[in-house]
KEZA-563658 format. One record per residue (C-alpha): residue number from 1; residue in three letters; x, y, z. Coordinates in pm, whole numbers. Last residue first. Layout:
<nuros>
+------+------+--------+--------+--------+
| resi | resn |      u |      v |      w |
+------+------+--------+--------+--------+
|  NUM |  ala |      X |      Y |      Z |
...
+------+------+--------+--------+--------+
</nuros>
This chain:
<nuros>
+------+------+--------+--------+--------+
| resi | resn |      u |      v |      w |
+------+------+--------+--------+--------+
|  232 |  unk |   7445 |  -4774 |   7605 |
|  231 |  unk |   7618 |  -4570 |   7305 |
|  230 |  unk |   7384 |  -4420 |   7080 |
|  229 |  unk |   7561 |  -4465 |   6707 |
|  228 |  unk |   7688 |  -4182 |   6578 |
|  227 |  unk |   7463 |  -4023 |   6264 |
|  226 |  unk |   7648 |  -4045 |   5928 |
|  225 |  unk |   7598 |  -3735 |   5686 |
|  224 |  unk |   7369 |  -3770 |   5351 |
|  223 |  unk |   7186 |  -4038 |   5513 |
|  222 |  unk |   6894 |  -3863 |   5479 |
|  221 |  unk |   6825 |  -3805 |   5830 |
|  220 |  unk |   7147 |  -3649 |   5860 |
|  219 |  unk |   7072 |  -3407 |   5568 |
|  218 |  unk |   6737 |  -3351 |   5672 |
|  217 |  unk |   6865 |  -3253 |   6059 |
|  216 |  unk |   7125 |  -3047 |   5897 |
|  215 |  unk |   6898 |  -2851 |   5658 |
|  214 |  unk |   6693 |  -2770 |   5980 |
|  213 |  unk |   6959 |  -2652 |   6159 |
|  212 |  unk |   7096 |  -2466 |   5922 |
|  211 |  unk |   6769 |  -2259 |   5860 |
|  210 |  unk |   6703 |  -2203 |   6255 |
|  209 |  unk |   7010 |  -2008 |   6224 |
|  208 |  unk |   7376 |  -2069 |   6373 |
|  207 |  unk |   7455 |  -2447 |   6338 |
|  206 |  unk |   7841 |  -2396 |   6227 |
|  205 |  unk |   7877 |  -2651 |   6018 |
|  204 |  unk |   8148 |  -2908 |   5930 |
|  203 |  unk |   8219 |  -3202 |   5714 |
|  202 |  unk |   8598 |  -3253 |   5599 |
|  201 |  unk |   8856 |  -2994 |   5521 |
|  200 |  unk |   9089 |  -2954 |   5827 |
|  199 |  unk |   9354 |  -2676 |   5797 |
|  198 |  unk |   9559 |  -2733 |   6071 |
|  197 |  unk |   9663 |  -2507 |   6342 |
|  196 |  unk |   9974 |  -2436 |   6605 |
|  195 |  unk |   9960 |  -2084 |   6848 |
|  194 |  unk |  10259 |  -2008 |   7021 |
|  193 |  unk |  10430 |  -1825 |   6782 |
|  192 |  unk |  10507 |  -1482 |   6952 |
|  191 |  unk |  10231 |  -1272 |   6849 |
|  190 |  unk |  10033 |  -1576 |   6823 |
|  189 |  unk |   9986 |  -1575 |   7167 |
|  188 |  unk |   9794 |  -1225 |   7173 |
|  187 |  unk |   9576 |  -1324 |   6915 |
|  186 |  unk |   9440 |  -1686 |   7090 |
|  185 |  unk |   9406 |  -1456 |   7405 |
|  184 |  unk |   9229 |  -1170 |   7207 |
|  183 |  unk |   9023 |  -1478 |   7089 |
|  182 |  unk |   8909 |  -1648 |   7408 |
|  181 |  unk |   8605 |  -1356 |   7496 |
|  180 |  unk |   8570 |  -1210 |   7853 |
|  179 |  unk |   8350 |  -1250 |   8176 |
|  178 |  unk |   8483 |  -1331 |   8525 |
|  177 |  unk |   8758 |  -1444 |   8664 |
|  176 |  unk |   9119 |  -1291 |   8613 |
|  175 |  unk |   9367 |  -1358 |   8338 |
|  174 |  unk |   9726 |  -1433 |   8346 |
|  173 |  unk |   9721 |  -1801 |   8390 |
|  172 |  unk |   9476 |  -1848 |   8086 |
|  171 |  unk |   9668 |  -1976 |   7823 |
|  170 |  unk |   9897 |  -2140 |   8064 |
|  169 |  unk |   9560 |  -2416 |   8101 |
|  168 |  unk |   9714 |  -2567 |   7763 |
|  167 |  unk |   9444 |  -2569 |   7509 |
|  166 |  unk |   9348 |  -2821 |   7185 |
|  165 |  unk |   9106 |  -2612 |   6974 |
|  164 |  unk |   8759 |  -2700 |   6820 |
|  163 |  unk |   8494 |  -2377 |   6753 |
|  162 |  unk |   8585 |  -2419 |   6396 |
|  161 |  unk |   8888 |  -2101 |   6348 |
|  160 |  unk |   8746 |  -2007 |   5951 |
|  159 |  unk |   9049 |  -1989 |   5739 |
|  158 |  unk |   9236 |  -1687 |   5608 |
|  157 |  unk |   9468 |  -1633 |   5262 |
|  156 |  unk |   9571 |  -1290 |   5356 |
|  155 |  unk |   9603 |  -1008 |   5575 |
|  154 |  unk |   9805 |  -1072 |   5943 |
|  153 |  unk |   9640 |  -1232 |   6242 |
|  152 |  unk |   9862 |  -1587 |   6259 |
|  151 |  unk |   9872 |  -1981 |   6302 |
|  150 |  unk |  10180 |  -2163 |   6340 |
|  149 |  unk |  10196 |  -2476 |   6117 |
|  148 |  unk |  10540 |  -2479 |   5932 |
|  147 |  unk |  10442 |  -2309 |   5614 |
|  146 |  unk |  10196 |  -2060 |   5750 |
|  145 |  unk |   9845 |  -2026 |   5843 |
|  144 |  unk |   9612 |  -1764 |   5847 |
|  143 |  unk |   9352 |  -1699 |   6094 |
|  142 |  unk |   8954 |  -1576 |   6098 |
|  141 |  unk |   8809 |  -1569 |   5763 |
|  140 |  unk |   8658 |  -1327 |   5512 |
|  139 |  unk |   8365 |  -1532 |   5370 |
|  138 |  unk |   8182 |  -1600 |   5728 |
|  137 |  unk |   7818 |  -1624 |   5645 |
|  136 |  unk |   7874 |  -1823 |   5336 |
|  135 |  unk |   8138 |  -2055 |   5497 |
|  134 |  unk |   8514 |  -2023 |   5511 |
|  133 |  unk |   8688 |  -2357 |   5513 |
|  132 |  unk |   8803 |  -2528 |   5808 |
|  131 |  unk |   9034 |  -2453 |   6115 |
|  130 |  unk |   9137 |  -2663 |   6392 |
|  129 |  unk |   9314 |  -2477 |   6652 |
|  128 |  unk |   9604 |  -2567 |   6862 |
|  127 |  unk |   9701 |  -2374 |   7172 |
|  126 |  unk |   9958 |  -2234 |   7409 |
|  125 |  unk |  10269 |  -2350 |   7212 |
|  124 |  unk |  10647 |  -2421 |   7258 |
|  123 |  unk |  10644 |  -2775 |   7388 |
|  122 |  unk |  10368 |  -2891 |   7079 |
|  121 |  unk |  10022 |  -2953 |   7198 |
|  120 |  unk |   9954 |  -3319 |   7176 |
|  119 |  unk |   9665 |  -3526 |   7030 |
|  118 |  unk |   9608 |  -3845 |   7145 |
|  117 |  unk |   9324 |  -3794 |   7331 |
|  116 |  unk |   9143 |  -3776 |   6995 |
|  115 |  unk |   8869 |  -3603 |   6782 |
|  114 |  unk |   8875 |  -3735 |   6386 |
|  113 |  unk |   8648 |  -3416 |   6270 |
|  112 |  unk |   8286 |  -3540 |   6176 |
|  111 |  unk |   8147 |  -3190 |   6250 |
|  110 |  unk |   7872 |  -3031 |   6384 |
|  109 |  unk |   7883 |  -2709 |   6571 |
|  108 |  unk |   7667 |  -2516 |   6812 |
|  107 |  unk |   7804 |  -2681 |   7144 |
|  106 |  unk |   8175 |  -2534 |   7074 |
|  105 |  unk |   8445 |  -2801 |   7130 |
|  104 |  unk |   8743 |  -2730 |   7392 |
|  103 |  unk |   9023 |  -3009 |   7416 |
|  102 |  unk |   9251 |  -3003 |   7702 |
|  101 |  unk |   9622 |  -2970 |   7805 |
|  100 |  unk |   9701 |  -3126 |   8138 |
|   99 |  unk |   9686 |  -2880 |   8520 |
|   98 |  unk |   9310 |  -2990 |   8564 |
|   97 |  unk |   9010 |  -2931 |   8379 |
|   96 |  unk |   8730 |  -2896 |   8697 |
|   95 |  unk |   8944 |  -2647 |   8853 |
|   94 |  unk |   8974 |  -2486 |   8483 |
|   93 |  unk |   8601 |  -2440 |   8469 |
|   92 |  unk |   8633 |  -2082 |   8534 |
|   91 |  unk |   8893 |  -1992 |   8268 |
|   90 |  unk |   8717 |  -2180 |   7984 |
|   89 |  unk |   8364 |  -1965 |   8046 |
|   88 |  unk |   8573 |  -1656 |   8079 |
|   87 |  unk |   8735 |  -1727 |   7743 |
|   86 |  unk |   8395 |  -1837 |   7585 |
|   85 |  unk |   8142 |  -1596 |   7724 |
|   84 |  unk |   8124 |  -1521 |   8129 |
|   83 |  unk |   7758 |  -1584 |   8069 |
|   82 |  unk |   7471 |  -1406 |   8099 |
|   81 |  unk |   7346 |  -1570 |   8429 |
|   80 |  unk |   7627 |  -1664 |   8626 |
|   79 |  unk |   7806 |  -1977 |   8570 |
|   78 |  unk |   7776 |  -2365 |   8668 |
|   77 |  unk |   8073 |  -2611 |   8533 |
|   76 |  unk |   7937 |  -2922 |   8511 |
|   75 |  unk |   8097 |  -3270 |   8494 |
|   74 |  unk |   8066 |  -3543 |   8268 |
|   73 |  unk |   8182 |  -3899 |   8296 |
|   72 |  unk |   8190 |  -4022 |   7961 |
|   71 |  unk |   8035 |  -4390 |   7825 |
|   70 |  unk |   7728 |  -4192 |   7655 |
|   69 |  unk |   7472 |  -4334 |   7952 |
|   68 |  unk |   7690 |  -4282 |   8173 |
|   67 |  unk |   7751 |  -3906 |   8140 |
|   66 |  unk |   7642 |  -3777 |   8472 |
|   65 |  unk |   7278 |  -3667 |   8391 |
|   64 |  unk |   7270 |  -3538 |   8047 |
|   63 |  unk |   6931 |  -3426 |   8013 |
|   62 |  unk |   6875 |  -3306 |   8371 |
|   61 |  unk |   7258 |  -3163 |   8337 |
|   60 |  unk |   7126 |  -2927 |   8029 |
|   59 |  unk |   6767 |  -2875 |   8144 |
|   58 |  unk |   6945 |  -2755 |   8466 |
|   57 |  unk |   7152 |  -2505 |   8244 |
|   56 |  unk |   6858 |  -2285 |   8118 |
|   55 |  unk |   7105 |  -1998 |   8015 |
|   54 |  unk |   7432 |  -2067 |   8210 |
|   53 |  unk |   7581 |  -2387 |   8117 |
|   52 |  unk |   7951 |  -2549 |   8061 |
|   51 |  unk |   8020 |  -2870 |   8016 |
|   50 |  unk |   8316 |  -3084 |   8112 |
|   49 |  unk |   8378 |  -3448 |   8002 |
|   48 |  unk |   8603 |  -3720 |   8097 |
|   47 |  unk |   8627 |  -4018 |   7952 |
|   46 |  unk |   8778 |  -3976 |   7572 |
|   45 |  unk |   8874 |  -4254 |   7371 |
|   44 |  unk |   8745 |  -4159 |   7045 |
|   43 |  unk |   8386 |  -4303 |   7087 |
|   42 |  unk |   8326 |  -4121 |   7405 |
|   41 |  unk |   8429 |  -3812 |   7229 |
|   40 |  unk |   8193 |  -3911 |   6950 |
|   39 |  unk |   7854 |  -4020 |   7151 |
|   38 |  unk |   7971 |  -3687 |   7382 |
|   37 |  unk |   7963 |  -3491 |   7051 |
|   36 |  unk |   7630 |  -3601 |   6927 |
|   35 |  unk |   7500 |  -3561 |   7212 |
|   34 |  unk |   7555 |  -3184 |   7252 |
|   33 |  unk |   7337 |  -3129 |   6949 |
|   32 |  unk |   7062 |  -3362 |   7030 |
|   31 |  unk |   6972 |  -3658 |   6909 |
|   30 |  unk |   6746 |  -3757 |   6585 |
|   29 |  unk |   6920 |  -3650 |   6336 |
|   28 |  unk |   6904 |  -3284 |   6450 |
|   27 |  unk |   6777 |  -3188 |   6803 |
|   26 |  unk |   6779 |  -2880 |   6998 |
|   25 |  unk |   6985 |  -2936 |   7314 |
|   24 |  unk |   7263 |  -2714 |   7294 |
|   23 |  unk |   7051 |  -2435 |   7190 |
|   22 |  unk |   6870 |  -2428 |   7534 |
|   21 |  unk |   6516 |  -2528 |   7498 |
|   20 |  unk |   6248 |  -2289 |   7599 |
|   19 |  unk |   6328 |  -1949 |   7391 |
|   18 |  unk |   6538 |  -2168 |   7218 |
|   17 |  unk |   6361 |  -2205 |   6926 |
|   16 |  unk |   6227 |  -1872 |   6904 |
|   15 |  unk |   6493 |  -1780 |   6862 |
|   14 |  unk |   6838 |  -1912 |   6668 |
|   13 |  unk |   7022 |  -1653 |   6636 |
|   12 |  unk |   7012 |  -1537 |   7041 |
|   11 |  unk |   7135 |  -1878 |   7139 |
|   10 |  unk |   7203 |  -1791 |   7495 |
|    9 |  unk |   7554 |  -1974 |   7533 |
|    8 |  unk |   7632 |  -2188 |   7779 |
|    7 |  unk |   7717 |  -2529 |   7638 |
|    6 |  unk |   8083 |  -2505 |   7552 |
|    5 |  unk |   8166 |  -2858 |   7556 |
|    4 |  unk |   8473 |  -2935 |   7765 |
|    3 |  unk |   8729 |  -3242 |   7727 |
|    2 |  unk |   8996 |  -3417 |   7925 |
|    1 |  unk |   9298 |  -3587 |   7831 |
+------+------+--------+--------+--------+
</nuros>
């Protein structure tokens, strides 16, 4: 199974910052936030790596290189300046993904989620989304889930969707290139069931503000969280 950062964001939130630096590559613990997911995707099994960049993408792959150095192969998936935001983003590095199910992770987040190439969609569904507990910022949710596992938009008991979801490439087969957001998709699909979640409830943050990602980097660096181990 392959895997695809989400790396192309502008990082608005979290200026001045990344005014020079592009959000994926601001550091906490000591490495940066896109390496700490390729040092755990390579350390779950995973080899082969897309990320996408718009907004100062060359300091991105310049940083990166080709993935060697983390035990992944990595691939880039180039896009227009702006953005073509995280549905568009998904749809035009499908080339790159292949025909297989894949694994999208958001650049901004940390988490010590158990990611695996193991996982499998079930033969019904479109997608499976990892959800967490609702944070300060984000008190009213995103989806619900019910008794056997399928995730909807109704009122209720809501989680927060974590920026991780398992996706089969059908997802997509109905849209055109060019610039639009994943969750009227997700929505649309779980009109008829075809969405599958679970409710995970270990670390995660959604590094948004300057302010998280400063408490982050002091919680890592004191031991509070554990840091991967740089891969060689």
């Amino acid at each position: 199974m392959k895997a695809m950062i989400l790396a192309a964001g502008r990082g608005e939130r979290m200026r001045p910052l990344t005014d020079s630096t592009p959000k994926p590559l601001l550091q906490v613990g000591g490495k940066s936030l896109i390496e700490h997911h390729l040092i755990a995707l390579a350390q779950s099994g995973f080899k082969q790596v897309v990320i996408n960049h718009a907004y100062l993408g060359k300091q991105i792959e310049n940083a990166l290189g080709d993935g060697t150095r983390y035990g992944v192969n990595i691939l880039y998936s180039s896009e227009p300046e702006g953005g073509l935001e995280t549905g568009g983003g998904i749809h035009h590095a499908l080339p790159l993904l292949g025909d297989a199910p894949f694994l999208v992770i958001n650049g901004d987040i940390w988490t010590d989620y158990p990611l695996s190439p193991s996982i499998a969609l079930k033969p019904d569904t479109l997608a499976h989304l990892i959800l967490v507990d609702n944070p300060p910022h984000h008190p009213e949710g995103d989806f619900g889930i019910d008794a056997d596992n399928r995730l909807h938009d109704k009122a209720g008991s809501r989680f927060t969707f974590s920026g991780i979801g398992l996706y089969h490439p059908d997802l997509f087969k109905q849209q055109k290139s060019g610039r639009f957001a994943l969750a009227p998709l997700l929505r649309a699909a779980m009109l008829t069931d075809q969405v599958t979640g679970e409710h995970y409830r270990g670390q995660w943050i959604d590094i948004g503000t300057p302010q998280r990602l400063y408490k982050l980097d002091q919680q890592l660096r004191n031991g509070h969280f554990i840091i991967s181990e740089t891969i060689v």
